[in-house]
C-alpha positions in Angstrom: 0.0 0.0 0.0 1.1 3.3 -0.9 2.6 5.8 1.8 0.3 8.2 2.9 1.7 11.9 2.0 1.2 14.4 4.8 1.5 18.1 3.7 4.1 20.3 5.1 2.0 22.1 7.4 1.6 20.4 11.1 -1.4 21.1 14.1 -0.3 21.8 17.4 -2.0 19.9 20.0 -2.9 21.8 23.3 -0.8 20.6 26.1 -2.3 17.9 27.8 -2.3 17.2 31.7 0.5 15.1 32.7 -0.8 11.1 32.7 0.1 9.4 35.8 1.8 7.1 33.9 4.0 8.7 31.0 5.0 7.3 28.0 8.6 8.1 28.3 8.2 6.5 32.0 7.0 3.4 29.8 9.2 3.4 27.5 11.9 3.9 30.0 11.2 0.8 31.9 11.0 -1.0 29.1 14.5 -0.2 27.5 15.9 -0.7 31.3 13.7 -4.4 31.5 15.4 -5.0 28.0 18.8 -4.0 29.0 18.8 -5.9 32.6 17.7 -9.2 30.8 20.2 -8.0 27.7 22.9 -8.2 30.8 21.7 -11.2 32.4 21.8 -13.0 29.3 25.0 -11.7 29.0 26.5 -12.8 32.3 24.1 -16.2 31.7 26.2 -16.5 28.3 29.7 -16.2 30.1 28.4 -18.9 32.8 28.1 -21.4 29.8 31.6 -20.0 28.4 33.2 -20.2 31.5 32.1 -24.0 32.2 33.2 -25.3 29.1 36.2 -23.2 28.6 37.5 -21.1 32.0 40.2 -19.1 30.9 41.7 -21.2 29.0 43.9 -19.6 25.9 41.0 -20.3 23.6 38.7 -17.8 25.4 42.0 -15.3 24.9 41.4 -16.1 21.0 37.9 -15.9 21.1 37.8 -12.5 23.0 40.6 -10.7 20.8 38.6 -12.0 17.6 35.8 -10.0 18.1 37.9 -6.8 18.4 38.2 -5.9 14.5 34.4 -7.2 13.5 32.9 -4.8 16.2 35.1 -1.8 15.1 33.7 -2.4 11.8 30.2 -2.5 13.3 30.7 0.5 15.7 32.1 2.7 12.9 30.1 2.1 9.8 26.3 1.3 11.1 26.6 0.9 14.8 26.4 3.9 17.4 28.0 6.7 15.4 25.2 6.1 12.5 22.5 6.0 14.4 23.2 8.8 16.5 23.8 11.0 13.9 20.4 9.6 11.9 18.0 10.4 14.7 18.3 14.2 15.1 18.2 14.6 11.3 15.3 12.0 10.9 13.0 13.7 13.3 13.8 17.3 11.9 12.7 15.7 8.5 9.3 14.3 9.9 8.7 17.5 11.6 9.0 19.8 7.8 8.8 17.2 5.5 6.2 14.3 4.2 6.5 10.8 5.6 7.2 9.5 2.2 10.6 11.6 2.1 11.6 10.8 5.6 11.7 6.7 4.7 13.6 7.7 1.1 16.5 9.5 3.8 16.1 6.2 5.8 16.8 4.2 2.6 19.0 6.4 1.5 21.5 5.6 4.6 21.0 2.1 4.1 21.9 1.7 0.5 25.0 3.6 1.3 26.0 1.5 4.3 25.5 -2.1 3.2 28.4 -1.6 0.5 30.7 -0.4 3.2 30.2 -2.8 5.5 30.4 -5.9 3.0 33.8 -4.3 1.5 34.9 -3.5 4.8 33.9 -7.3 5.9 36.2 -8.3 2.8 38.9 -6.6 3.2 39.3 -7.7 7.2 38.6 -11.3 6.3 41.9 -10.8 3.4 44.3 -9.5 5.9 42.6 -11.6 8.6 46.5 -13.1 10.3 48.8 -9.7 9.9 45.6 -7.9 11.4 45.4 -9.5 14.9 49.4 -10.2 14.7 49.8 -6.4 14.9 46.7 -5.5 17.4 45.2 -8.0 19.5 46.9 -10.8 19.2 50.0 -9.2 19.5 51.1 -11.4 23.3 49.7 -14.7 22.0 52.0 -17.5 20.2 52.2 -18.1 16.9 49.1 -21.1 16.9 47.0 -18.8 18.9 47.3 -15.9 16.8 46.6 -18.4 13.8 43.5 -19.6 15.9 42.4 -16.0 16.7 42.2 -15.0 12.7 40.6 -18.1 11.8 37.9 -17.3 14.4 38.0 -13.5 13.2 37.0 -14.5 9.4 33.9 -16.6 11.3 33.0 -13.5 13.0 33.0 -11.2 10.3 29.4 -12.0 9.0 28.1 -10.4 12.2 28.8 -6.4 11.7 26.8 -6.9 8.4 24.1 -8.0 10.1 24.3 -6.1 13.2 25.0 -3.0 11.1 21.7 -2.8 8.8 20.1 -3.8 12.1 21.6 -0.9 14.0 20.3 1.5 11.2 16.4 -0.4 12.0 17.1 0.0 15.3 17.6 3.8 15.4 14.4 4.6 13.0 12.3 2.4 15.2 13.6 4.5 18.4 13.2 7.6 16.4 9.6 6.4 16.4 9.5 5.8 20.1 9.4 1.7 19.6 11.9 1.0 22.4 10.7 -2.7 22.6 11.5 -4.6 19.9 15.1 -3.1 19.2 16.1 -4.4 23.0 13.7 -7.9 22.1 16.7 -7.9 19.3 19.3 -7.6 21.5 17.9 -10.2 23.7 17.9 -12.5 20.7 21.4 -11.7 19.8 22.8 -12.8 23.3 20.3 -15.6 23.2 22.2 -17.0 20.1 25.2 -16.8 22.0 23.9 -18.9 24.8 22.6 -21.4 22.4 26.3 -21.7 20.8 27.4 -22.2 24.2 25.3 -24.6 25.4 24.3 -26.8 22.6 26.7 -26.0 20.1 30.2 -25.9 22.1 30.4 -29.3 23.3 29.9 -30.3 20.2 32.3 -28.1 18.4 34.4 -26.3 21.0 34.7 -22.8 21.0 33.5 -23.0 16.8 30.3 -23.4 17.9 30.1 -20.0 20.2 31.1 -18.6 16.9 27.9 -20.1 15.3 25.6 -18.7 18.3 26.8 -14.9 17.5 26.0 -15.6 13.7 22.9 -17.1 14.5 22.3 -14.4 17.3 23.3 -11.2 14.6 20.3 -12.8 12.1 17.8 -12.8 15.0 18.7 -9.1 16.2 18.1 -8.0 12.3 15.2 -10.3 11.4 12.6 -9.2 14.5 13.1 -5.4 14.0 12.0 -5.8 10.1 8.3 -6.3 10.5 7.4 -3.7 13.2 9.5 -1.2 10.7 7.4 -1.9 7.6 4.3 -1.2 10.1 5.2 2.0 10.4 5.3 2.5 6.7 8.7 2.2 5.7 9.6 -0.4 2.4 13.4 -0.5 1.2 14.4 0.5 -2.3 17.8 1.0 -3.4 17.9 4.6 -3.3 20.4 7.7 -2.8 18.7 11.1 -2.9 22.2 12.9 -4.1 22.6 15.8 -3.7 20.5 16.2 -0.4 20.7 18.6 2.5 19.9 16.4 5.2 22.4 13.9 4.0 25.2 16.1 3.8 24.1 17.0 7.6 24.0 13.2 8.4 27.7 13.1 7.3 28.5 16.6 9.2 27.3 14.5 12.4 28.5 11.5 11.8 32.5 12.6 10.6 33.2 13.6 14.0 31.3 10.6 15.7 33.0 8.2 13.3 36.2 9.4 14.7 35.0 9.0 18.2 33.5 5.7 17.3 36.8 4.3 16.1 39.1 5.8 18.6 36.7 4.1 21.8 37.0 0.9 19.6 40.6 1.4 19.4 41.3 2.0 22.7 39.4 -1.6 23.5 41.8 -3.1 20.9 44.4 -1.9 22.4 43.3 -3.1 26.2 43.3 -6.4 24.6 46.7 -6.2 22.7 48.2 -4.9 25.9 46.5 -8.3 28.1 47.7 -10.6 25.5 51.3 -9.8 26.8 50.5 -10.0 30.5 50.1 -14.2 30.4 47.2 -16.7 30.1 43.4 -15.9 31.1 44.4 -12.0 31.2 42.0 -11.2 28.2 39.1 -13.9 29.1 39.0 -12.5 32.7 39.2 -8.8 31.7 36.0 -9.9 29.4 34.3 -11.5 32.0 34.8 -8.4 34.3 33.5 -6.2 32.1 30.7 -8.4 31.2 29.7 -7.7 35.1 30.3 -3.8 34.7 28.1 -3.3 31.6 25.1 -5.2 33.8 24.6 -2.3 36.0 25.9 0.3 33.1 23.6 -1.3 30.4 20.4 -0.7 33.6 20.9 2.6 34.8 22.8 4.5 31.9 22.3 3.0 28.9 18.9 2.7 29.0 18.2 6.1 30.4 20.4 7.4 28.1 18.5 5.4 25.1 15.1 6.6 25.5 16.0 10.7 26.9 18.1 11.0 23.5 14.9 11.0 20.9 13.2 13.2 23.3 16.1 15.3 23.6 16.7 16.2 20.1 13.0 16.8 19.8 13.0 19.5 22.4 16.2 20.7 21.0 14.8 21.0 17.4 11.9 23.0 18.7 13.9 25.6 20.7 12.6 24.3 24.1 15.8 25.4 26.2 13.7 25.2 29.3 12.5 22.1 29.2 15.7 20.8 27.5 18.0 21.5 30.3 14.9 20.4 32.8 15.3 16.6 31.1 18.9 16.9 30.6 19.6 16.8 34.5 16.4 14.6 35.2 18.5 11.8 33.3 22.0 12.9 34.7 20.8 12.8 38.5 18.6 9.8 38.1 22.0 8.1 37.0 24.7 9.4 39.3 22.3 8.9 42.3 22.1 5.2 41.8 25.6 4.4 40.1 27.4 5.7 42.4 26.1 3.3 45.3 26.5 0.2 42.5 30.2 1.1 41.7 31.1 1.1 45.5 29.1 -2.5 45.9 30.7 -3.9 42.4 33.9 -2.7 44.1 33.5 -4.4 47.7 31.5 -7.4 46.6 33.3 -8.3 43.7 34.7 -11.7 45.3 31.4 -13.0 46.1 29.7 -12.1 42.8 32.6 -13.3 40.9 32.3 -16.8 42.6 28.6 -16.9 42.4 28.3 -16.8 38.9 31.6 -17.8 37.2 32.9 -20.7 39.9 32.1 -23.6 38.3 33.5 -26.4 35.7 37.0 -25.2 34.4 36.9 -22.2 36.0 39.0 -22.7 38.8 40.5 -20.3 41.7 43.1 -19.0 39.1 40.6 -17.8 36.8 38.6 -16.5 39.9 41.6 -14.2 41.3 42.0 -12.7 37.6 38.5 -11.8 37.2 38.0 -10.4 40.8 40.8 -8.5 40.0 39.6 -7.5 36.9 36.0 -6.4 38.3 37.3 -4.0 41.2 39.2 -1.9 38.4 36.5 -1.7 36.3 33.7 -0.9 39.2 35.5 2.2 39.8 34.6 4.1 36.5 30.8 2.6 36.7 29.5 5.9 37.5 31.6 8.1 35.0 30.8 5.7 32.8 26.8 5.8 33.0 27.5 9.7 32.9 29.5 10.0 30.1 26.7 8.2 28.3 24.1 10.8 28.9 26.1 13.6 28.7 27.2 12.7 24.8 23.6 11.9 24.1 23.3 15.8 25.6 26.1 16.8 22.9 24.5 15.1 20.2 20.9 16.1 20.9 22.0 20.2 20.6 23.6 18.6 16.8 27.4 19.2 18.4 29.6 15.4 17.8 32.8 17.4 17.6 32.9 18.2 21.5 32.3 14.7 22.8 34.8 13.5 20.0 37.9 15.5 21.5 37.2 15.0 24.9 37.1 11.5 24.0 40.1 11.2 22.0 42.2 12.7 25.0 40.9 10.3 27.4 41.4 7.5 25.2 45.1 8.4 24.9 45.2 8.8 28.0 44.4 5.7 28.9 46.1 4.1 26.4 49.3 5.3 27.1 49.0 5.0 31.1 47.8 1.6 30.9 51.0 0.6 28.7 53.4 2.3 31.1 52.2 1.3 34.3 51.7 -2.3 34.0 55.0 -2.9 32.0 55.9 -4.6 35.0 54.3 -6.7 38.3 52.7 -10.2 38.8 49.7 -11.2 36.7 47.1 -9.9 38.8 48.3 -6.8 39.5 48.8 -5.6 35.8 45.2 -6.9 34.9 43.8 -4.4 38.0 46.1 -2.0 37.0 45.3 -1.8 33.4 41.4 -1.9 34.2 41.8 0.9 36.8 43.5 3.0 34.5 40.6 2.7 32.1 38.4 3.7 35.0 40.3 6.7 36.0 40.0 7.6 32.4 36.2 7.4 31.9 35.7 9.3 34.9 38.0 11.8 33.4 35.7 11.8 30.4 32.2 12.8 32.3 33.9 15.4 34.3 35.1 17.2 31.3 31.8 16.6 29.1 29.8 18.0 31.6 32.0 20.8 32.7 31.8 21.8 28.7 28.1 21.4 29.2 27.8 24.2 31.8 29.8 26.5 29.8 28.1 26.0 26.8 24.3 25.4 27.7 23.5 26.8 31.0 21.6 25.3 33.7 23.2 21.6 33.4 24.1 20.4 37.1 24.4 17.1 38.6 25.2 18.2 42.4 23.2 19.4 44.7 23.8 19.5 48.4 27.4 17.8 48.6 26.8 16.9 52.0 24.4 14.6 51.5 26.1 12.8 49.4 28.8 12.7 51.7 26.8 11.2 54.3 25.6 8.5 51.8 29.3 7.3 50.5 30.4 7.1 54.3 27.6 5.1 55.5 28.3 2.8 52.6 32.3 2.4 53.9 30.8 2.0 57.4 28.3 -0.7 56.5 31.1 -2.4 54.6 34.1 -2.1 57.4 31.4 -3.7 59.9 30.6 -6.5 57.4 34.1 -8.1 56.8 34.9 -8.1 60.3 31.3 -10.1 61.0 31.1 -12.4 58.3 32.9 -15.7 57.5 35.1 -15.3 55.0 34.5 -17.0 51.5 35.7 -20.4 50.4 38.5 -20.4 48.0 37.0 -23.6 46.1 33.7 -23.7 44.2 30.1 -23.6 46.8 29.8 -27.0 47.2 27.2 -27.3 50.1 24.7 -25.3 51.9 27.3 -24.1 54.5 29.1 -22.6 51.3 26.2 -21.3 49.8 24.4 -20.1 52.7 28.3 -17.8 53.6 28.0 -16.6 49.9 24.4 -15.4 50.6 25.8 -13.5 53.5 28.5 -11.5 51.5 25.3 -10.9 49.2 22.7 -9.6 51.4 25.4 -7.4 53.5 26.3 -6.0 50.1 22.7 -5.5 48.6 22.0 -3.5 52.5 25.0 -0.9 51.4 23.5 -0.5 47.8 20.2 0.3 49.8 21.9 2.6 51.9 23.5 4.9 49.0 20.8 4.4 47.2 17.8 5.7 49.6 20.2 8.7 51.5 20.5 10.2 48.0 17.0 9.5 46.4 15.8 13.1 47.4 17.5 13.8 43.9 16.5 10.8 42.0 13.7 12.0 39.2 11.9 9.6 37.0 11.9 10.7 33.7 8.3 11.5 32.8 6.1 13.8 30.1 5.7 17.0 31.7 2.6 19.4 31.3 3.3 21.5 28.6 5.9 19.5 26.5 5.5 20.2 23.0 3.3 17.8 20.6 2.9 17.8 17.1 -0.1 15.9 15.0 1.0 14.2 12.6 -2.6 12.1 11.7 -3.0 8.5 11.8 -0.3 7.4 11.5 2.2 10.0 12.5 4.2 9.8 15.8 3.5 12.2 18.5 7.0 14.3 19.8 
């Protein structure tokens, strides 16, 4: 059926009262649902990995593999695309037809999938110099052979991912959170399903297969609910156009940003490779456990306040702008914070409660702990930094978040080489994680310090004090904690005397999340549709702002 044109022209609707239950309040627990059972499939999926495999070199290769295919991903279709699609999509739908805003959308998509299939091509050529000079660098000679050969596998997957990640950011740009995080559900699903089934089977080959058949669920769910709201592909490049060239003025300097984050993973990697065996599976692991709270409280706030921001942005509402802006900052730090200082002092506990099993063995448990504590103390810089680029790139401004970004990422890159040139296993892998950490929260404090210069009215803190108060009690509460409770078993929980110790360490550390959580809720705001937000009527089948 043919699109339905809409002329240029648009009814405002009269503000409405405020409903009791938003739609961006919706939508936001539904991204954070999808993102905490994105995570917990995640961790789920390292449980399997970890049985079969512990830290065993082949998890090294299997972890350094995916380093080039997600660059390619990241950097073509992934984040820096989608980003820069959004703000120019929804200023098309607001002065334009329907009909023209899907020819932009295919536009973007016939220019992509060639770039990602030649990019996919050329990797998959120069497969064994690639990962001899980056992250494969520490490994011997069979590994690094091991780690291209899994590499080629992988390569299918930023195709597949990167059309999806293009779906992904029109169906968010129509306020369908759901089905884009059902996608990324699938994806880990896959995973699990190579892990489970497919590994035992065909070793670490058949993990491979799970991401493959993982990337073709991620794509193949978002199609339908796309074509509902009117969209059909046809190969198609509206040249010369505007709103293109703007897509590419946005994207340039996220591109760049894109790559360098991507390379400063790469680079982690290369630099674990050289420390010994299990240092690049346990710093994966680790990380796995830090992106469960991240992907909870920043990513998905972060998802769903973007569309609205560049909405508000594109229709000159400073006011209400700056009102949401430190609604989703505040919400964040206020709950981060108190998760960062838990991931930090429960790290042992978590780490044997989900990874302490089959080949992984008290080794592999050290490393990842390790690994864990560095990376819990940049949690809540982290979840920051995410909403304060979204900020950047709602007001149409990637080059700010790009340069702040490139100096932290050198940064890190170059403290992490120097200070763990030297030391015992362990104490590189915390140091190098740490350092990344350090970095990230380097990152948010100079994105939102550039934020107050440039758009007035951005804060995060209010009443210091308080705070104060809240990060105390937590040390308290944990001081009086290790000095009550038993201390854990260094083998795997084999009984209920292990378990029910393990369940201690747990509860005591889920009372200090409370704590910080509750002494600083007096700032915690749910984002929620204010009275008077701006709408715009767009008929049947339009999309409300």
């Amino acid at each position: 059926m043919p699109l339905k044109d809409y002329t240029k022209s648009r009814t405002t609707v009269q503000p409405k009262t405020m409903p009791k239950l938003s739609r961006t309040l919706i939508n936001t627990a539904i991204v954070a649902l999808g993102y905490l059972l994105s995570r917990l499939l995640g961790v789920i999926r390292d449980i399997f990995i970890t049985a079969q495999f512990g830290t065993a070199p082949v998890v090294d290769a299997y972890r350094a593999a995916f380093a080039i295919p997600d660059l390619l991903y990241l950097v073509i279709a992934g984040g820096a695309l989608g980003t820069a699609l959004i703000p120019v999509f929804q200023q098309r739908k607001l002065t334009s037809t329907s009909s023209e805003a899907w020819q932009l959308a295919n536009s973007v998509i016939t220019l992509a999938l060639p770039l990602l299939v030649g990019a996919a091509t050329v990797a998959w050529i120069w497969a064994e110099p690639l990962v001899r000079l980056t992250t494969a660098r520490g490994f011997a000679p069979e590994l690094q052979q091991q780690t291209a050969y899994l590499m080629r596998m992988l390569l299918i997957q930023p195709i597949l991912l990167g059309i999806g990640g293009i779906v992904k950011a029109l169906l968010e740009s129509h306020d369908n959170f759901a089905t884009p995080t059902l996608g990324a559900n699938l994806y880990n699903i896959g995973i699990i399903a190579g892990a489970a089934i497919l590994a035992p089977w065909f070793g670490i080959d058949g993990v491979v297969y799970g991401v493959i058949i993982g990337a073709v669920a991620f794509l193949g769910v978002q199609i339908s609910p796309l074509r509902r709201l009117g969209w059909q592909y046809h190969a198609h490049v509206e040249w010369p156009s505007a709103d293109l060239r703007e897509i590419a003025r946005l994207l340039v300097p996220r591109l760049f940003g894109q790559s360098i984050w991507q390379i400063n993973l790469t680079v982690m990697i290369a630099i674990a490779s050289t420390f010994g065996v299990g240092a690049v599976a346990a710093s994966g692991y680790a990380l796995q456990i830090m992106l469960l709270p991240h992907g909870l409280i920043g990513l998905s706030v972060g998802t769903v306040v973007f569309p609205l921001l560049a909405r508000l942005y594109a229709a000159g509402h400073n006011e209400q702008f700056v009102t949401r802006a430190n609604q989703a900052l505040q919400s964040v730090l206020v709950v981060t914070i108190p998760a960062a200082f838990v991931l930090w002092s429960g790290a042992p506990a978590i780490v044997k409660l989900l990874y302490q099993r089959g080949s992984f063995d008290s080794a592999s448990l050290f490393l990842t702990i390790a690994a864990v504590q560095g990376y819990a103390i940049g949690l809540a810089g982290f979840s920051v930094a995410e909403i304060a680029v979204r900020i950047w790139f709602a007001r149409k401004d990637t080059r700010t978040p790009v340069v702040i970004g490139a100096i932290t990422v050198t940064a890190n890159v170059l403290g992490g080489w120097w200070l763990t040139r030297e030391g015992a296993l362990v104490t590189q892998l915390q140091m190098l994680t740490t350092v990344f950490s350090v970095t990230n929260i380097l990152e948010g404090a100079l994105l939102i310090g550039m934020l107050q210069y440039r758009q007035p009215g951005i804060t995060i803190w209010q009443h210091p004090w308080h705070w104060l108060l809240s990060v105390v009690g937590m040390v308290v509460l944990w001081q009086g904690s290790i000095r009550i409770l038993p201390a854990l078993p260094l083998h795997p929980a084999q009984d209920w005397h292990d378990w029910r110790i393990i369940g201690a360490h747990l509860g005591s550390s889920a009372l200090i999340f409370g704590w910080g959580v509750l002494t600083s809720s007096r700032w915690l705001r749910v984002i929620r549709d204010s009275r008077g937000t701006p709408a715009t009527h767009q008929g049947s089948e339009g999309v409300s702002a």
